[in-house]
Each structure stands twice: as structure tokens, then as C-alpha cells.
N, C-alpha and C positions, 0 to 999 in steps of 0.2 A: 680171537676167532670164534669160541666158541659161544663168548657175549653175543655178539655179531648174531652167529644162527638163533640164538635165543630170542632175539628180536625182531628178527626175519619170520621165526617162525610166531612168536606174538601177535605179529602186525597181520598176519596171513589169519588166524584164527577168527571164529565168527565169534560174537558176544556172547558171555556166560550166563544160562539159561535157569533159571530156576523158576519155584513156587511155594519161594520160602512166604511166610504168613504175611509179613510186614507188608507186601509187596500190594500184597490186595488189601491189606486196611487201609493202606497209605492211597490208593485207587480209588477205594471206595467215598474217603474223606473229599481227595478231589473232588469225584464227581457230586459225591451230595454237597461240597460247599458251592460246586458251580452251580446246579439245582437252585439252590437256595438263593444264590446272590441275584441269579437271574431274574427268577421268581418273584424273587420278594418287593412287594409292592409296585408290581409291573403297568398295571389298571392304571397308576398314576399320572399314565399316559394317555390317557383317555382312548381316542381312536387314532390318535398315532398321527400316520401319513392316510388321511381320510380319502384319498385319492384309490389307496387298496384299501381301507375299510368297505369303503363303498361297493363296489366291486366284490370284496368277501361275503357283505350281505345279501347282494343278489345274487353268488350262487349258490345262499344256503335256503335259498326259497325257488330258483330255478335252475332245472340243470343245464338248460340250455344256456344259460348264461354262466352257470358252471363249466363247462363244456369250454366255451367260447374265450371265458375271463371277458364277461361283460360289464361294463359301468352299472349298468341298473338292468333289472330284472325284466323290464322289456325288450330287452336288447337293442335299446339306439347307437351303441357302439362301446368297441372294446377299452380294456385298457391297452398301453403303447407297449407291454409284453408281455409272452406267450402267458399259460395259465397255469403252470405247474406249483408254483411255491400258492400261490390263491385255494388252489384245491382242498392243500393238507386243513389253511384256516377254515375254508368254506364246510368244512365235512364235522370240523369239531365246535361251530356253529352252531348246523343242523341238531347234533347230539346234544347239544347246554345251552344253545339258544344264543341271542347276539347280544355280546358284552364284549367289550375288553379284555378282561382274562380269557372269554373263549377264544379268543383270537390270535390274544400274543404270548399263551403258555406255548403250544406247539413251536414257537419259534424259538424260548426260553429251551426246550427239549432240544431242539436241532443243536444248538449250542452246547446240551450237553452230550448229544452222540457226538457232535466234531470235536468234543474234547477227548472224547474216551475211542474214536476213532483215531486220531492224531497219538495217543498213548500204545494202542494195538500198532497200530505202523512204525512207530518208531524202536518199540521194544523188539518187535523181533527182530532188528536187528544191530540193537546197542543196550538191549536190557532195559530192566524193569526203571532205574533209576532214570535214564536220558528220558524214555516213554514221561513219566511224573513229570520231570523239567519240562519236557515240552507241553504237555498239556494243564502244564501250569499256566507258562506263559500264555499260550493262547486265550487261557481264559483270561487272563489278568490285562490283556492289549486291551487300551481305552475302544478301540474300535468294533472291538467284537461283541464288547460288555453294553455297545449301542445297537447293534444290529441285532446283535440275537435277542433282544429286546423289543424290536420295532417289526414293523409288521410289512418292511421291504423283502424283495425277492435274494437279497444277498444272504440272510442268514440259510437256506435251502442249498443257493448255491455251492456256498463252502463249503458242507457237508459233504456235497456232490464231488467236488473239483477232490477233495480229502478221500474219499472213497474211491475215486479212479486211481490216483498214486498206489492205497492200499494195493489196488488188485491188479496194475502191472508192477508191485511189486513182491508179490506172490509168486506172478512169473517169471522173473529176474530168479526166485529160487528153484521154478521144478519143470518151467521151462512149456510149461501146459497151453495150449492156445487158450483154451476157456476163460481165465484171468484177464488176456486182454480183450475177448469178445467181452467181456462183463463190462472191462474197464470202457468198452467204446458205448456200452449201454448205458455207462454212467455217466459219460461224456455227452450222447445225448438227451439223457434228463437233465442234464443241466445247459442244455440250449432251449429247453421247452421251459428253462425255468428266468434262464435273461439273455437269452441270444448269444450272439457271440461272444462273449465275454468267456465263456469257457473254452471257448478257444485255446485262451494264454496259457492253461495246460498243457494242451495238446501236443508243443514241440518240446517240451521236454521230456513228457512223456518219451514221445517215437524216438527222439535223440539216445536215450537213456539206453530204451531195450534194445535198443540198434546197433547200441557197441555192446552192452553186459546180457542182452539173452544166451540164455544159455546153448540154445540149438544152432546150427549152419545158419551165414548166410542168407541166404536165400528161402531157406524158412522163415527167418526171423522176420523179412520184408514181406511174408505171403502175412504171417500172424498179424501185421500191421496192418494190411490190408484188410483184412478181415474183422480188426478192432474198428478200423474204419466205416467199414460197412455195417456192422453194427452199430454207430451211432447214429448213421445217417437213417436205420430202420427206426430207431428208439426213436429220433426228433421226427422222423420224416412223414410218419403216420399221421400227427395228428396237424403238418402243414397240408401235406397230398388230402385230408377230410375239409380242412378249411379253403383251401382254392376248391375244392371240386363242389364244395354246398352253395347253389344259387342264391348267390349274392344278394336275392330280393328276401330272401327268408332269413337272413343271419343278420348278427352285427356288423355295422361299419369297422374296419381293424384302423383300431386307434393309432395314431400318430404316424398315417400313412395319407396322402391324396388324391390317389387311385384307387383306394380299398382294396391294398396289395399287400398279402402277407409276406412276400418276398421282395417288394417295396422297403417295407417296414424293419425287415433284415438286413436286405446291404444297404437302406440309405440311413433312416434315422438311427437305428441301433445299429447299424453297422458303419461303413465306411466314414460316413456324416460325422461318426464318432472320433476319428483318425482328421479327416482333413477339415473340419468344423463347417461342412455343408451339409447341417442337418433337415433335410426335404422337411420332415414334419415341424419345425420351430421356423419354417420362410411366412414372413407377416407376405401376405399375397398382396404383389402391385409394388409393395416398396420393396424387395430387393434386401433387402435386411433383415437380421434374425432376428426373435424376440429379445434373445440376449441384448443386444444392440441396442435396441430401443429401449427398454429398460435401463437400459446403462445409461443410454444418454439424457433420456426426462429423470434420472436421479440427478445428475450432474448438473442439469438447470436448474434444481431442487436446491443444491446445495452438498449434494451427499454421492462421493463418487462410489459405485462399486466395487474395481475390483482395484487389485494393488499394482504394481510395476507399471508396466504400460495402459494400462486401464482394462485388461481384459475382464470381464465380467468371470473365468471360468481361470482368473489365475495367471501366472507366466508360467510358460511351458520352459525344458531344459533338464538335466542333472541335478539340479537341486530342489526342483519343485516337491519331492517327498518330505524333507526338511523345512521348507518355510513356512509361514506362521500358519497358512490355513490348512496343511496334511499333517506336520509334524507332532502334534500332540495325540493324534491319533494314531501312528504306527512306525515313527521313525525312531523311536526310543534304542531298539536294539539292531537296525540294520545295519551300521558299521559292525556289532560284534558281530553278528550273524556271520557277514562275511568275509572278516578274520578268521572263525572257528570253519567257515567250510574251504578255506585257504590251507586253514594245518591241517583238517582232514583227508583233504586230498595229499596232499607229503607224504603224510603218515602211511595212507593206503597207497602212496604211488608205483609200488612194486609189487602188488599182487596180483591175481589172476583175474582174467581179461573179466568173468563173469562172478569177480566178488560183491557181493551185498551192499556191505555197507560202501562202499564208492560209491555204486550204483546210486544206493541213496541217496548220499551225499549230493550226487550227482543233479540227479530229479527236484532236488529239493532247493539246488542251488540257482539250478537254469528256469526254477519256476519265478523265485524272489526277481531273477535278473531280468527274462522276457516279460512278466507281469510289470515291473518297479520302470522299466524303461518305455513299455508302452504308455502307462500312465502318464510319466514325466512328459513325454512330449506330443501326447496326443492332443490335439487342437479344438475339439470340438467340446460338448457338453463333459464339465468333469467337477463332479461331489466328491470332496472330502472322504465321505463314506465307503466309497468304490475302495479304497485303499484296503478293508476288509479282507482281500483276495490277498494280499502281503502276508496278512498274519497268521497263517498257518505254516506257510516257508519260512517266516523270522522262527515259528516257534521252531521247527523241526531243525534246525541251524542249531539253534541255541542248547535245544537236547541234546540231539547228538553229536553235537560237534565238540562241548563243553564236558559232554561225559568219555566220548572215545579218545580227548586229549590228556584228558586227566588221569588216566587206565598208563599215560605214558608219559607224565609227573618226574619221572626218573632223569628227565631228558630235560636238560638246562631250558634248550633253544624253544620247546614245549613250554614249560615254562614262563618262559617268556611271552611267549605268543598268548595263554591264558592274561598274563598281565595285562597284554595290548587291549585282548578284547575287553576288559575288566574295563580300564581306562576309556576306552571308546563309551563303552556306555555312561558311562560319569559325566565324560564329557557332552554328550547327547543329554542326560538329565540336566547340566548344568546349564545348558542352552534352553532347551522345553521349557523346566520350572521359570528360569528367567523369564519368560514373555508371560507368564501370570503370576507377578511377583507378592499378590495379595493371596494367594494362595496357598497357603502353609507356609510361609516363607522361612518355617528352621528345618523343611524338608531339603531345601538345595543344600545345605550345608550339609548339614547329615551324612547326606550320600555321596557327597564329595570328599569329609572326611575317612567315612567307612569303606569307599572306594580306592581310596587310597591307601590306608591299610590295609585292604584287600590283596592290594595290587602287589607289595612290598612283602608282605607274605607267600606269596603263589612264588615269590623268588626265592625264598630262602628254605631249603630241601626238609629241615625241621620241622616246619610248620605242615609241608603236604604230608604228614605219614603220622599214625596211628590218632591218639584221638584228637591230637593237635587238628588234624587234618580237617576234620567237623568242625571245628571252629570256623577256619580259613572259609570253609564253603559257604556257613552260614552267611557269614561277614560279605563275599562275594556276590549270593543269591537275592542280600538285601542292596545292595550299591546298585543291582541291576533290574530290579524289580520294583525298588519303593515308587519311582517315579509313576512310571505306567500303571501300580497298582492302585497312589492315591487317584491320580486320574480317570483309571474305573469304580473306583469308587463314589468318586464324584458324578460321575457318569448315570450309576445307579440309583443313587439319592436323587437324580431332576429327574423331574417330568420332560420328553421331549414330543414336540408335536411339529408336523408341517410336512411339506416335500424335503427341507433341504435341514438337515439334523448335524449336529457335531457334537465330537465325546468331549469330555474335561472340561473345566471353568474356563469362562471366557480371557483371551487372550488378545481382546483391544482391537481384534484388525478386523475391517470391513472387507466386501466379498462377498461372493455368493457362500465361496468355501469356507468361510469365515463365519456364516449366521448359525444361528442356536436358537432354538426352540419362541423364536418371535419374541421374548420377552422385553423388556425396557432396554433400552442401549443395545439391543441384540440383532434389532431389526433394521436396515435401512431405510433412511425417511422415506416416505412417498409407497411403502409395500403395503397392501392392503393388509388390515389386520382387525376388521368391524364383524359384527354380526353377518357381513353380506359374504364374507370370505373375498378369493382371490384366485389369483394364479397357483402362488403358493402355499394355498393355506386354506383348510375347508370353512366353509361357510359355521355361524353356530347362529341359529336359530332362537327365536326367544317362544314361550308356551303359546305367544299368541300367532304367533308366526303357524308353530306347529299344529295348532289347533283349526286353524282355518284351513290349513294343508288336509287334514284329516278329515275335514267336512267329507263327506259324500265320495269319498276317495276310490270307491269301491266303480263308479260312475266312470272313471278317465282310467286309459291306459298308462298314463303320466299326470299324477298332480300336476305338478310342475315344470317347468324348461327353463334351463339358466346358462348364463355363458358360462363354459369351461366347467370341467370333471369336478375342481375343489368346490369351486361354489356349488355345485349342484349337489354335492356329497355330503354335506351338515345336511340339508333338508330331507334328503333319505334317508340318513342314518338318526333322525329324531322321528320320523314317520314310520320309514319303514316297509313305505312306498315307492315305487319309481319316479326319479327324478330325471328327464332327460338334459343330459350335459352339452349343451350345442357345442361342438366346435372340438371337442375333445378335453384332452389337457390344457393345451395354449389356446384354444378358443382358435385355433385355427385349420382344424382341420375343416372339409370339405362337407359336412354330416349334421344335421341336414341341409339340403338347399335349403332358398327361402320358399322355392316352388313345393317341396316337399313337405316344409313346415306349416304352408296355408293348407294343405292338403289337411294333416292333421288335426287342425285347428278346427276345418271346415265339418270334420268328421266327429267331433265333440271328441277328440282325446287328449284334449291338452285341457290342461283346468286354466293354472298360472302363470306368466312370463313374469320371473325375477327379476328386476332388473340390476345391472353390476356386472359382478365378476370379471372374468377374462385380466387386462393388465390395468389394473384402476381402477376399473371401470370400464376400460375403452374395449373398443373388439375391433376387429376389421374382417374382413372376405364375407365369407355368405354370415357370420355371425353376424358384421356388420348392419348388413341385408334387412337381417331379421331383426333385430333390434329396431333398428330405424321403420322398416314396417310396422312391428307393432307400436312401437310411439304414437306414429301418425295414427293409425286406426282406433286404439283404446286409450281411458282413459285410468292412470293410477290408481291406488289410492295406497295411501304411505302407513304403513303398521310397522310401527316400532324402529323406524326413522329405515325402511329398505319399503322401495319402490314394487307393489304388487300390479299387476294386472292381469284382471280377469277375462279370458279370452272364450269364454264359455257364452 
């Protein structure tokens, strides 16, 4: 009996709190090796995903395109979301001028405040060690070790979506409204920063404080409301400034065809994203997505897209986080994940309605679960890289689940359950390493052996207790870490460039979700990959390109006009000029007409029309238009095997 209360009252107590020294070296090491890893040799990258390079540079030379998240600096049109992660790059720009490193250190930083954020959230409430574990893990997920890297709007966002859990779970302890007016601030900086997507927070959040706040009822639902309405101020500012600015003075909002920012939110980035009718990727007249078409002039080609049924964006389902084109990026620990948040709910299942670490537990589990499921079977446009939004919840699982079990080691059936998750990841590395079997390949073994002695150990009571114990851990830490760590490590060491990026060594399978960095065998046949660029992939210019760009530059509002954002992005970003990107991203957006275009022409602001870009080469709607307008009216003349004409 009095075991019993002993353990009753163990499981009831909050994590033991200290400020012993280790705690902040062992911190410090973290975060300066994530610093470092991130860091180092970042530039390698050149301009990344030139589609926000682009876009970076003009708003570090206008604010209005600052302001906006405009393509180019004259503002012909945005990019297809809102401006916030652009800003941080655009401002550290301005300060150091446009390079690579000014561009993608700040996102290298994001990654390491979401490490040492993810360490602060988790420690208070399972201690210094779970916090370390988790923000180990985090940093060491192939997927993160690519975004915080790249110069997408995801490394911003996790910070964001990480910061809001922080601070309703500040409120989970003192019960303060302010915590979750913050958290709804933070919730809408990260709508300003990729739309909906931060969403997938949001119900575990309200879920969470809605049973563990600490106050009444009916307080607790006013405070959500309130957290609510706070986001919708933080996002809603700077949409209620962009509807209400005369449309004739701004940019076109990319990847909409109404020049609808609320368009642009529940069709292409929103909804479009669920049921795969994305308004901004409909080729105009046929009826079909670019996806589509892509897909199928590969497969005339020779070279199918996507895997299962042929989708270009993957098979949707329960398993799609697991197969070959998500799985190296963040499935490595989501079985143990959620084994260990299985035994920490047990564990805390009889304590008080408004305990902590459940709570945590709680938020951290319904994030993995609402996030891991919308992805699986969302229908619409889906990168590999989106996965990103998982690995803050695998990491926070894996801390604290892995340290609050092991606190209760004494307990066979605990025990056990460590084993399971142990095994789980083994078995997850054994599967991963398999599909790049040229890859280290005495790495599978390895961790199949040492996870299995892991695993055998965490059974036998000897091994958990005194300095045996260290051992086991070690032994344990590497079974479930080597995998996903070679894999960011590899990560680190390439270069990655284009719209459509993946972490780890190549693992054979075609796909959109499946391409890497455009290289030999990476790319599928028929993807543009010349000097002219592409769809996906920015243009690279040659000196002589560039030099004839720069002629008299000063004379045109726009050097140049090219189909689609990429191709039009190498040319600006070797000038330095404005480049206008007809058509948007996909060359299909509505911007400009071609009545709008002669207009321009007519008015000497156009110097160049490039020709290319778009999906080929090809374009269709007003891109179409204009192209085939200017063919017929000018004449080429071909520098450096891409088609110029001078419209001046």
C-alpha cells in the first residue's frame, strides 16, 4: 500500500528542476553544434529555391515589394505567399548586400532558435535532459537539417507553430489569458508566413487548454476566443492593407486569377490543397492541372512521374509518411514517438485534470496526429519537405516521452514499452537505409545490431540503474539517431537548389516527391534544366546574357519579361534588375494580359522577351498570348543558344 502511494504520488509530481552546470554546457554544445552544422558551407547552395531568392532581392532594394513579397522590384506580381519569412531574408540583404549567405544564415538562426525553443518547452516540464533529447532530435531530422537551410517559408514557420505551443503552455501552468493572446499572435505570424498551414496547430492547441486550463469553463472558452481574435488581428492587418490598396498600384497576388488575396487563401493555398483543385496551377481552356500535364508529356517521354497510381504528388493514405518519397525525411521516429506518448499518457493517466506534463504530452501528440494525417491524404499539391511541420512533435515525443518513462524504469511493463519504442525505430532505420542501400551500407547493420542490444538491455533491471544505466542509454540514443543523423548529414554536405528539394541520398524513386537537387539521375526526363531555367528551376544566365541585360538597364522598368517566376529569377538575380515573370509561377497566372503587355512595350518599359520558361518551354492562357504575339512582331536573335528579343 504504501509502494502504491509512493507512486501515485511520483507520477503526480512535476519534473525535477534544477541549474546544475552540465545542463547549460550540454545546451550550449547543442545549440552551437546546430549553429555550426547549419552554417557551415550554406552558400553551397547558391540561390537555393530562386523563386524566393528573387523576391528577397527585390525587397531588399524596394519596400514596396518588401511590403507586398513581390517577384521583382517593380512590382509585376507577388509571390504565391504571404511576405513574412521574405522579410527576415530581405532586411539581412539590405544590411550585407545580396549573396547567399545573406540570405540563408537567418534561416540557419531560425533553426537554431527552434532548437533551443523546442529545449525551453520541453524542460519545463520534464527537465533539463528530455529538453537536450528533444532538441537533439530536431536538429538531427533529415528534414529540418534541409529547410533550415533553404530559403523556403517552412524554416520561419516552425519556429512560429513551436512558439505558440511554448506560450499556451505557459498557460496550461498559471492560467494567464496573455499566454494565449500571444499564442494567437503567433499563430497569426505564421499565417502571414504560409497560409494555412499553421492551421494544423491550432486544434491541438484549443483541444489541449480546453481540458488542462487551469481556470473555469467557461473562462477557458472566452481565453480561446480571445487567442483567436488575436490571430486573426496579427494575420488580418496586413490582408485588410492588401485588399483595400488599389489594385492598379500594387502587385498582381501571385498564384491567384482574380488578384484575390483571399482567393489565394482558400483556393490555391488553401482548400485546393485538401481536395487537389488548385485555382492557381488550372492550365486555362484545358481543364487540367499543370501537375497533369507534366505528368503526362513525361510519360510520352518515357519517364513516369509519380509512383502508385501515377499521381504526380504521390498516393495519398496511412502510409504515405513512410514511403519512399516522405520517409527519409521524417518517418525515422514516428512509430517510437508514438509508443512513448502511449506510455505517457498511462503513466500520467491519474492525475489532475490540469497536469502539465499530460497536457504536453497531449499538444504534442494531437499535433504529430492532425498534422501526419492531414498530409497523408490531402490530395492536392504535396512536397516532401511540408513534412518539416512533423519534426518538432516527433522531436518533443521522443524527449519527453523517452525521459518521463525512464524516471519509471522500476516498472517491468515501462520497461517494456522503452523496448517497443527502441525496436520501432530500428525497425523504421532498417527499412529507410534499405531504399539507399549504397549508402553506408555497414550503417543498417550497426543499428540493427545495437538496437537490439539496446532493446534487451532496457529489459533486464541491472542494466537501467547506476552507471550501467549510461551505457544502455548511450547504446539506445545511437540505435535511434544514427539513421536520421547520417541522413542529415548527407543533407548538409549537397548542395540543394530548385523549387522541389529532398533531404538524404538519393533513394531510386521517381516523383515529384522523390527529386533532389536536379542533378544527373535526379531529375526527370523532359524537366527543364538549361541556362533558360523552367517551371522548376531558375533560369542561370551566361556573362553574355547578363551583360546585354545590363546594357542601358537604367532606361526600362523591366530589362526583361520571361515566362514564369523561375525563369525570370536567374536573370534578376545576375543583374539585379527587374525581371518581369509573366504568368507567375506556373506561367499561368492571369498578369499580364497581353493588352497590358503591348501597353508596356508601347511605353519603352520592357527592354527583352526571353523566350522559354513556363513547362518546356510551352505556356498557355495570356502567357500564351504574349508569346505568340511577340514571335510574330520581332525578330530573335539567339545568344548563348536562348532565344532574346528585343522589343525596344
Amino acid at each position: 500500500m504504501t509502494t502504491l502511494m509512493e507512486r501515485q504520488s511520483e507520477a503526480a509530481a512535476p519534473a525535477p528542476r534544477s541549474n546544475r552546470a552540465w545542463e547549460w554546457i550540454a545546451l550550449a554544445a547543442l545549440l552551437v553544434g546546430t549553429a555550426v552544422a547549419y552554417i557551415w558551407g550554406v552558400g553551397s547552395s547558391g540561390w537555393a529555391n530562386s523563386f524566393y531568392s528573387a523576391a528577397v532581392q527585390a525587397g531588399s532594394v524596394s519596400w514596396k515589394a518588401f511590403f507586398f513579397g513581390s517577384s521583382d522590384a517593380a512590382n509585376s506580381i507577388t509571390v504565391d505567399k504571404p511576405p513574412m519569412s521574405l522579410w527576415l531574408m530581405s532586411l539581412s540583404v539590405r544590411i550585407f548586400g545580396l549573396s547567399s549567405w545573406a540570405m540563408l544564415i537567418p534561416q540557419a538562426l531560425l533553426g537554431v532558435g527552434s532548437v533551443a525553443l523546442l529545449w525551453a518547452t520541453i524542460k519545463r516540464q520534464f527537465g533539463a535532459a528530455a529538453g537536450l533529447l528533444a532538441g537533439l532530435t530536431l536538429a538531427v531530422t533529415p528534414v529540418a537539417a534541409l529547410m533550415f537551410r533553404f530559403n523556403n517559408p517552412d524554416a520561419l514557420l516552425v519556429l512560429l507553430m513551436i512558439a505558440a505551443v511554448w506560450a499556451s503552455m505557459r498557460a496550461v501552468e498559471d492560467g494567464r489569458t496573455r499566454w494565449l493572446v500571444l499564442a494567437g499572435v503567433l499563430v497569426g505570424f505564421g499565417f502571414l508566413t504560409k497560409q494555412l498551414q499553421v492551421m494544423l496547430v491550432i486544434p491541438p492547441i484549443a483541444m489541449m487548454y480546453l481540458f488542462a486550463g487551469p481556470p473555469k469553463l467557461l473562462t477557458r472558452v472566452a481565453q480561446l476566443f480571445a487567442s483567436l481574435g488575436a490571430a486573426i488581428v496579427a494575420a488580418g492587418w496586413w490582408l485588410v492593407a492588401t485588399s483595400l490598396w488599389p489594385a492598379s498600384s500594387r502587385p498582381w497576388i501571385g498564384g491567384s486569377q482574380n488578384n484575390s488575396i483571399l482567393e489565394l487563401t482558400l483556393g490555391y493555398n488553401g482548400l485546393g490543397r485538401l481536395n487537389g483543385d488548385e485555382t492557381g496551377s488550372v492550365t486555362p481552356g484545358g481543364g487540367r492541372s499543370v501537375a497533369e500535364g507534366m505528368a503526362d508529356g513525361m510519360r510520352a517521354g518515357g519517364t513516369g512521374m509519380g509512383g502508385g497510381g501515377g499521381s504526380m504528388w504521390g498516393e495519398t493514405g496511412v502510409g504515405r509518411m513512410f514511403d519512399a518519397s516522405q520517409g527519409g525525411q521524417i518517418a525515422w521516429l514516428i512509430p517510437s514517438a508514438l509508443i512513448l506518448l502511449v506510455l505517457g499518457l498511462v503513466l500520467r493517466g491519474r492525475v489532475a485534470r490540469t497536469d502539465p506534463q499530460r497536457a504536453a504530452l497531449a499538444v504534442w501528440g494531437l499535433w504529430l496526429l492532425v498534422t501526419g494525417l492531414v498530409f497523408s491524404f490531402m490530395a492536392g499539391i504535396f512536397h516532401s519537405y511540408y513534412t518539416v511541420a512533423l519534426a518538432p512533435a516527433v522531436a518533443a515525443l521522443i524527449g519527453a516521452g523517452s525521459v518521463l518513462a525512464w524516471r519509471h524504469r522500476d516498472r517491468y511493463w515501462v520497461r517494456i514499452g522503452l523496448a517497443a519504442a527502441t525496436m520501432a525505430a530500428v525497425a523504421m532505420a532498417w527499412v529507410l537505409l534499405g531504399r539507399s542501400a549504397d549508402f553506408v551500407p555497414w550503417l543498417r547493420w550497426a543499428v540493427f545490431v545495437t538496437g537490439l542490444i539496446g532493446a534487451v538491455l532496457l529489459l533486464i533491471p541491472a542494466m537501467t540503474r547506476g552507471k550501467l544505466a549510461a551505457a544502455t542509454t548511450l547504446v539506445v540514443i545511437f540505435a535511434g539517431l544514427a539513421g536520421p543523423t547520417a541522413y542529415a548529414v548527407d543533407t548538409i554536405n549537397t548542395p540543394h537548389t530548385g523549387s522541389i528539394v529532398t533531404a538524404g541520398p538519393s533513394t531510386g524513386m521517381g516523383g515529384m516527391g522523390g527529386m533532389r537537387d536536379g542533378g544527373p539521375g535526379r531529375m526527370p526526363a523532359g524537366m527543364p534544366s538549361d541556362g533558360a531555367g523552367g517551371l522548376l528551376r531558375g533560369s542561370d544566365p551566361t556573362e553574355a546574357i547578363t551583360s546585354l541585360l545590363e546594357a542601358d538597364a537604367e532606361k526600362y522598368t523591366w530589362v526583361a519579361a520571361a515566362i514564369g517566376s523561375n525563369t525570370a529569377s536567374g536573370y534578376q538575380l545576375a543583374t539585379e534588375e527587374p525581371v518581369m515573370p509573366i504568368g507567375g509561377f506556373n506561367g499561368t497566372d492571369p498578369s499580364p494580359t497581353l493588352a497590358e503587355f503591348q501597353e508596356y512595350v508601347e511605353l519603352g518599359q520592357i527592354h527583352y522577351f526571353i523566350a522559354g520558361g513556363g513547362m518546356g518551354g510551352s505556356s498557355s492562357g495570356t502567357s500564351a498570348e504574349i508569346s505568340e504575339w511577340v514571335t510574330a512582331n520581332y525578330s530573335p536573335v539567339t545568344v548563348d543558344g536562348v532565344a532574346m528579343y528585343d522589343l525596344s
